[in-house]
TORKOL-186638 format. One record per residue (C-alpha): chain; x negated, y, z; residue in one letter. Coordinates in steps of 0.1 Angstrom, whole numbers. Each point is the difference from the previous one (the first is absolute). Layout:
# residues N
SITE   ch      xx      yy      zz   aa
SITE    A       X       Y       Z    A
...
# end
This chain:
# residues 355
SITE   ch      xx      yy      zz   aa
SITE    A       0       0       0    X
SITE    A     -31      25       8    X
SITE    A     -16     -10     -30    X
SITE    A      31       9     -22    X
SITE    A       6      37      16    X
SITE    A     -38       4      -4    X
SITE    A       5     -12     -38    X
SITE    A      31      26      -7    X
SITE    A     -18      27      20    X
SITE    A     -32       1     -22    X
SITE    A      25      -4     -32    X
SITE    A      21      30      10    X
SITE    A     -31      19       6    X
SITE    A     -13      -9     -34    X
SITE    A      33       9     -17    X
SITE    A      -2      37      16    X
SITE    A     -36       6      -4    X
SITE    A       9      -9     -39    X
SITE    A      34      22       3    X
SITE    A     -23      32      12    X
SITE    A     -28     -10     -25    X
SITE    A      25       3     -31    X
SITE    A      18      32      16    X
SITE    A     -32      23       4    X
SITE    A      -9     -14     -39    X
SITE    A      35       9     -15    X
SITE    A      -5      38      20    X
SITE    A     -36       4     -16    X
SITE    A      16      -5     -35    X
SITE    A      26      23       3    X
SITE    A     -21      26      14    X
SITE    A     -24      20     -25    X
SITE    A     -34      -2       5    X
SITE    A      -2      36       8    X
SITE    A      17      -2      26    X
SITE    A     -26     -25      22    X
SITE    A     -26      10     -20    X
SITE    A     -20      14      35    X
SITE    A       7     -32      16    X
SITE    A      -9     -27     -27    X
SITE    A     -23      14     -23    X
SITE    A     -38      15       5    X
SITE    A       9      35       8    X
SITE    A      -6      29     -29    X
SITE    A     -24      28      13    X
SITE    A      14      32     -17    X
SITE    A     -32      19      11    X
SITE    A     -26     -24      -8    X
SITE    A     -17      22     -26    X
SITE    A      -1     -30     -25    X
SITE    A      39      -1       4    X
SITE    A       2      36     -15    X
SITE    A      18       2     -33    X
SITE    A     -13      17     -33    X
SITE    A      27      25      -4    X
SITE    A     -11      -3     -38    X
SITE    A      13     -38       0    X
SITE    A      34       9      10    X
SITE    A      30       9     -20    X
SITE    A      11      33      -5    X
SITE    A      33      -5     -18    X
SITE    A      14     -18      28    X
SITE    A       6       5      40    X
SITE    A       1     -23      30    X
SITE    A      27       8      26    X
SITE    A      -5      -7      34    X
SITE    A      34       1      21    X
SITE    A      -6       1      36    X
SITE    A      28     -20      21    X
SITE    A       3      -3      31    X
SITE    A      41       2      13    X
SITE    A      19     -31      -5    X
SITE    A      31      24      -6    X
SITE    A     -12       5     -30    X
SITE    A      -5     -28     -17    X
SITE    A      28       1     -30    X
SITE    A     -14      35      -3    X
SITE    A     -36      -7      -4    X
SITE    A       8     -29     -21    X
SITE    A      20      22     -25    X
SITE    A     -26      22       2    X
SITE    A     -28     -19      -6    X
SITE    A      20     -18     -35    X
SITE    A       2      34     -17    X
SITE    A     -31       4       7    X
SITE    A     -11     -34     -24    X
SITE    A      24       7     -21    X
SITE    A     -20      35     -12    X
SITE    A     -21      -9     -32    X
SITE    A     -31      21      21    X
SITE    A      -3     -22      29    X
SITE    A     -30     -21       6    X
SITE    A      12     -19      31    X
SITE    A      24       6      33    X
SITE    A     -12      -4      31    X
SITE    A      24      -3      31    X
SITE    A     -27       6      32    X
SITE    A      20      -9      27    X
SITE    A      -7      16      32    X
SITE    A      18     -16      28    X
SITE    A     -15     -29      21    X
SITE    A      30      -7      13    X
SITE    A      21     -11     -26    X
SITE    A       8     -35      -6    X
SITE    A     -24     -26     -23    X
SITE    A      34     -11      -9    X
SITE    A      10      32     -10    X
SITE    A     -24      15     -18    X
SITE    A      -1     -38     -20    X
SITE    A      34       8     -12    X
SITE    A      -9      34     -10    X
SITE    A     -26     -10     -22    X
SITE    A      18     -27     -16    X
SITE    A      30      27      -9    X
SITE    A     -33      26      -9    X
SITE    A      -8     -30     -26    X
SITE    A      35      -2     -11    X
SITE    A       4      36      -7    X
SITE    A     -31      12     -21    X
SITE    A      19       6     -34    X
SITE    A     -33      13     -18    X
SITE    A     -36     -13      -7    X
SITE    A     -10      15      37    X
SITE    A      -4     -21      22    X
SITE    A      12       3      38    X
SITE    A     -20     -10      30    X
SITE    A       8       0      36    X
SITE    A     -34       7      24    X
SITE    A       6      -4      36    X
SITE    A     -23      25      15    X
SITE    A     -26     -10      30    X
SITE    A      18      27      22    X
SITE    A      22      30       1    X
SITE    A     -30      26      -6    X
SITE    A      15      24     -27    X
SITE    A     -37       2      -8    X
SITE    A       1     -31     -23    X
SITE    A      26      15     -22    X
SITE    A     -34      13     -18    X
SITE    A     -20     -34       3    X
SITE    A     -20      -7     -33    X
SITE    A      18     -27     -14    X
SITE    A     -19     -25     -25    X
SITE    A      35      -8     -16    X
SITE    A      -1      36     -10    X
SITE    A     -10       2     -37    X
SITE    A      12      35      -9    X
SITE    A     -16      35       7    X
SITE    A      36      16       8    X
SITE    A      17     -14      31    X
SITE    A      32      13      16    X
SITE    A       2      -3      36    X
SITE    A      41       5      11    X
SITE    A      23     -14      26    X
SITE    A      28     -24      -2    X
SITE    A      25      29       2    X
SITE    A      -4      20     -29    X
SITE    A      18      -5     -34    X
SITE    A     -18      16     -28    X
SITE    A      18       1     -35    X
SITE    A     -20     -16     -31    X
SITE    A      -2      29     -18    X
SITE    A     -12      26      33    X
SITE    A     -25     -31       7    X
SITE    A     -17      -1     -39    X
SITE    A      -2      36       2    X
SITE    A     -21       6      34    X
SITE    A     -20     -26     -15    X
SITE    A      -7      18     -32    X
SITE    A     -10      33      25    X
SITE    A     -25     -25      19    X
SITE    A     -14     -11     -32    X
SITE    A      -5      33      -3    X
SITE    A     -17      13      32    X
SITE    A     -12     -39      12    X
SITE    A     -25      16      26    X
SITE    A      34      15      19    X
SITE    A      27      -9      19    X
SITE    A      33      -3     -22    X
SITE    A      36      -3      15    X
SITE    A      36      12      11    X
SITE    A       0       7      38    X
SITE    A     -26      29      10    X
SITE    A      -8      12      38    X
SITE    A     -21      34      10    X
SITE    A     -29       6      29    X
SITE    A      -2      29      19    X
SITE    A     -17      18      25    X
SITE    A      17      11      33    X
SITE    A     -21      31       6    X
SITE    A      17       5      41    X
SITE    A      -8     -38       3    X
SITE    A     -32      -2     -22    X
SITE    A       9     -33     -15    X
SITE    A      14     -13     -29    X
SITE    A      36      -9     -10    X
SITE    A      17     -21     -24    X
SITE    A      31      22     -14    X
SITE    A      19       4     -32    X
SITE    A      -5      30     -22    X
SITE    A      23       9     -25    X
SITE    A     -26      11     -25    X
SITE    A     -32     -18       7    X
SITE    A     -11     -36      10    X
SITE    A     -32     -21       4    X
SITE    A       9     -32      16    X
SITE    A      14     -25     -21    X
SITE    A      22     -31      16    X
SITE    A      -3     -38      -1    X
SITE    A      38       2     -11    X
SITE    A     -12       0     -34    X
SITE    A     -37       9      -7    X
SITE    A     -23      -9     -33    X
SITE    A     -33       0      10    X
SITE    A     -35     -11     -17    X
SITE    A     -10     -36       7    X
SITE    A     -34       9      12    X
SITE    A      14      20      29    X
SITE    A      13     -31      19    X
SITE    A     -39      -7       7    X
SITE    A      -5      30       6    X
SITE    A      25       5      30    X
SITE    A     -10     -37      10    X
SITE    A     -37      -3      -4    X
SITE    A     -20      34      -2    X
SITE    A      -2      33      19    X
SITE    A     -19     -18      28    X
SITE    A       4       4      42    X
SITE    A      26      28      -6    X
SITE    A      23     -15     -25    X
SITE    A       1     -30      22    X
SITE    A       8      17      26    X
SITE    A      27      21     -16    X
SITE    A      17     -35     -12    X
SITE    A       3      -8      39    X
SITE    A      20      29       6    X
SITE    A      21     -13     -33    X
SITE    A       1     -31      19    X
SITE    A       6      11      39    X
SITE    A      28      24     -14    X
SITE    A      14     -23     -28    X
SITE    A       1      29     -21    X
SITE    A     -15      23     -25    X
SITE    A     -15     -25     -20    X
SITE    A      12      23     -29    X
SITE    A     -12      31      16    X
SITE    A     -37     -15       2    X
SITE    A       1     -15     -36    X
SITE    A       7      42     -12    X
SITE    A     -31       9      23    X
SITE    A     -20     -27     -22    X
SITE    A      16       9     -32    X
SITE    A      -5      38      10    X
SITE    A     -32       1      10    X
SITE    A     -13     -21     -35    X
SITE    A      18      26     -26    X
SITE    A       6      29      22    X
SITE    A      33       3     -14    X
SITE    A      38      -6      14    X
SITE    A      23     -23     -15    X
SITE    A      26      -1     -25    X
SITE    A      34       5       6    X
SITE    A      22     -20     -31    X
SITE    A      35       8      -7    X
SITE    A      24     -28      -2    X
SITE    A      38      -7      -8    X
SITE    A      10     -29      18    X
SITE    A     -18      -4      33    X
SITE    A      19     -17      29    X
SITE    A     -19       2      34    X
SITE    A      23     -22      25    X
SITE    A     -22      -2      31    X
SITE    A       7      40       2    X
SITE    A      17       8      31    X
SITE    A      20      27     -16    X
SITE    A      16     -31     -20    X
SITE    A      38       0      15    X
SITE    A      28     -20     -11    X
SITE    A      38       0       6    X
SITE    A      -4     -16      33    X
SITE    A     -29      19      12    X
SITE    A     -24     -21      -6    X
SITE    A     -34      -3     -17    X
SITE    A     -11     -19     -21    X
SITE    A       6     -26     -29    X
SITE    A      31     -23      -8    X
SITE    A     -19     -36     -12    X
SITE    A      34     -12     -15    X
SITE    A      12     -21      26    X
SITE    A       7      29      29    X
SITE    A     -28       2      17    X
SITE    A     -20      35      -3    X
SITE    A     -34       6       3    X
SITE    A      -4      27      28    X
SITE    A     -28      26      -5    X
SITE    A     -27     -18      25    X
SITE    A     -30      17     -15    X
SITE    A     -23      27      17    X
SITE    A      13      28     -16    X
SITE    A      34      -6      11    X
SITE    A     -13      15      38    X
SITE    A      -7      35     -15    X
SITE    A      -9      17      25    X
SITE    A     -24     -23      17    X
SITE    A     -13     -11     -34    X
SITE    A     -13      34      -7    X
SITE    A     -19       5      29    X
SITE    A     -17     -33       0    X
SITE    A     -11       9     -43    X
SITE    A     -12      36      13    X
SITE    A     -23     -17      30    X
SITE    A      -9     -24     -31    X
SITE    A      -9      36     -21    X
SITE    A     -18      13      30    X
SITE    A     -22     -37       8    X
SITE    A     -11      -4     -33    X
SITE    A     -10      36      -7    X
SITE    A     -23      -6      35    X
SITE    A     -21     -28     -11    X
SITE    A       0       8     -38    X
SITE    A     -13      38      11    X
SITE    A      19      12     -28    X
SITE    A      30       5     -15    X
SITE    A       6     -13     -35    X
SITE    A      38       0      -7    X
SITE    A       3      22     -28    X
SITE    A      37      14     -12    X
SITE    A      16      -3     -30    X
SITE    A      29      21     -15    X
SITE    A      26      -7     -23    X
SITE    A      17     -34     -14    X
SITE    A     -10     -18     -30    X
SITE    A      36      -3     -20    X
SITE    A       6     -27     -29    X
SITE    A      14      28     -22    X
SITE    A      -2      38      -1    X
SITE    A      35       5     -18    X
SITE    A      17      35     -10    X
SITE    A       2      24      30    X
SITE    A      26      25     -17    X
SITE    A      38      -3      -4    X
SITE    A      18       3     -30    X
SITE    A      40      -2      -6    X
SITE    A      10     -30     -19    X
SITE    A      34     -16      -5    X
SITE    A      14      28      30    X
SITE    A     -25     -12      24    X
SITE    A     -37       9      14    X
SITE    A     -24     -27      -8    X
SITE    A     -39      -1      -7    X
SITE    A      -6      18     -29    X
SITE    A     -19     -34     -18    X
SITE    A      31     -22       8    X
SITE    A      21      -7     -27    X
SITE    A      35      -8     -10    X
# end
């Protein structure tokens, strides 16, 4: 009787050690080798100087899009997102870098099998689960990177096709500056003596992560050079969780001594803006099936979020020992058009539109 217990306990403990061996192997194949890619493969040094790309080699006609993710919420978002992205005749690659070391294997598993699902166009979509949360590595030299544009943009932002081409064009352009739709200011508190981030209505020379076309070769820039001082500036990126856009326009700056590039566009949609209200008083986005995506981003803590992107001003400028940022006036439009008004048919139009 012993003898047959002991022969059905090792049998049942074979069967489950088989049961857990074939689970973790069916998870592995649904996941995307991006996404374990710091756990199971020899880790990619993006500042090993051999590691540094030949700008030369890489395509200019196209551009690699790097989405950073990091709220659950927002998955349907993201995901419709991140098709029109590959479904745009000028884009290399997508890359989803998700942020959040919290979320489920299981979940993001199922997000890249529906990111696989959805890619209508040649590009390719890849989900990357970052090492951490540091907003730093939103600007990690990436070997999959085979363009000299990249866009670096969040997971809330819906950019029309045609607005999109077109601030590409501009950044083809002007490729040693910072091209894209959402522009801050600096300033300097004079009864405070520090620096501010503000809005002015006629000047800017920050441009955001929301949507921002920058030069390849600046990723190892911010990542790699500038020594004891940029490394210490990407702490305070780190310790704050913030400004990681704020430091890349200090990089950018300081190389061309010249502000960014405000682009005009028709259709842009920014739903992690806390000034998004619907009927019910509520931000955010409706996925389809009645859930909303509420506004959980930094900037929806104005007030606050300020503050802590002035300090960010004011820390950087300190160990730099100079200020770099550099404004810019104006907004690049896709078409000048008629200015004056004629009368046509009884009404006031453009004086080049006709009947």
């Amino acid at each position: 009787m012993h003898q047959t217990l002991q022969s059905e306990m090792i049998v049942q403990n074979r069967v489950t050690f088989v049961v857990t061996i074939l689970l973790f192997l069916s998870l592995l194949l649904l996941l995307p080798l991006g996404v374990l890619s710091h756990r199971t493969s020899r880790p990619f040094d993006p500042c090993n100087p051999s590691n540094e790309l030949d700008q030369r080699a890489l395509r200019a006609d196209q551009i690699t899009v790097l989405i950073n993710g990091y709220s659950e919420s927002r998955i349907p978002l993201l995901q419709t997102i991140a098709a029109t992205y590959s479904a745009s005749p000028l884009v290399s690659s997508v890359l989803i870098l998700w942020g959040n070391p919290s979320t489920p294997v299981q979940t993001l598993a199922h997000l890249a099998k529906n990111l696989s699902l959805s890619s209508f166009g040649s590009a390719t979509i890849s989900l990357v689960r970052q090492p951490s949360s540091s907003l730093n590595l939103r600007f990690l030299p990436r070997s999959s990177i085979h363009t000299q544009a990249v866009l670096i943009c969040d997971d809330d932002v819906e950019v029309d096709p045609k607005s999109f081409e077109f601030a590409f064009k501009i950044w083809r352009l002007n490729p040693d500056r910072l091209v894209g739709f959402f522009v801050r200011s600096h300033d300097l508190d004079l009864f405070a003596r520090k620096w501010i981030y503000t809005v002015h209505p006629n000047k800017y020379s920050i441009m955001l992560t929301k949507f921002m076309i920058l030069k390849n070769q600046y990723l190892y820039e911010y990542s790699c050079k500038g020594g004891s001082k940029m490394a210490e500036m990407r702490k305070i990126v780190g310790r704050m969780q913030n400004c990681e856009d704020i430091l890349m326009n200090f990089v950018v700056a300081d190389n061309v001594n010249i502000g960014p590039i405000l682009v005009g566009a028709e259709r842009v949609r920014d739903w992690g803006d806390a000034r998004n209200e619907d009927n019910n008083g509520q931000f955010g986005f409706e996925d389809g099936e009645g859930s909303t995506v509420q506004a959980v981003g930094l900037s929806s803590r104005v007030g606050e979020h300020r503050k802590r992107r002035g300090e960010c001003i004011t820390e950087f400028h300190k160990l730099l020992g100079r200020m770099p940022l550099r404004y810019n006036y104006g907004k690049v439009v896709n078409s000048v058009g008629e200015q004056g008004l004629c009368m046509k048919g009884g009404k006031l139009v453009f004086c080049d539109r006709y009947r």
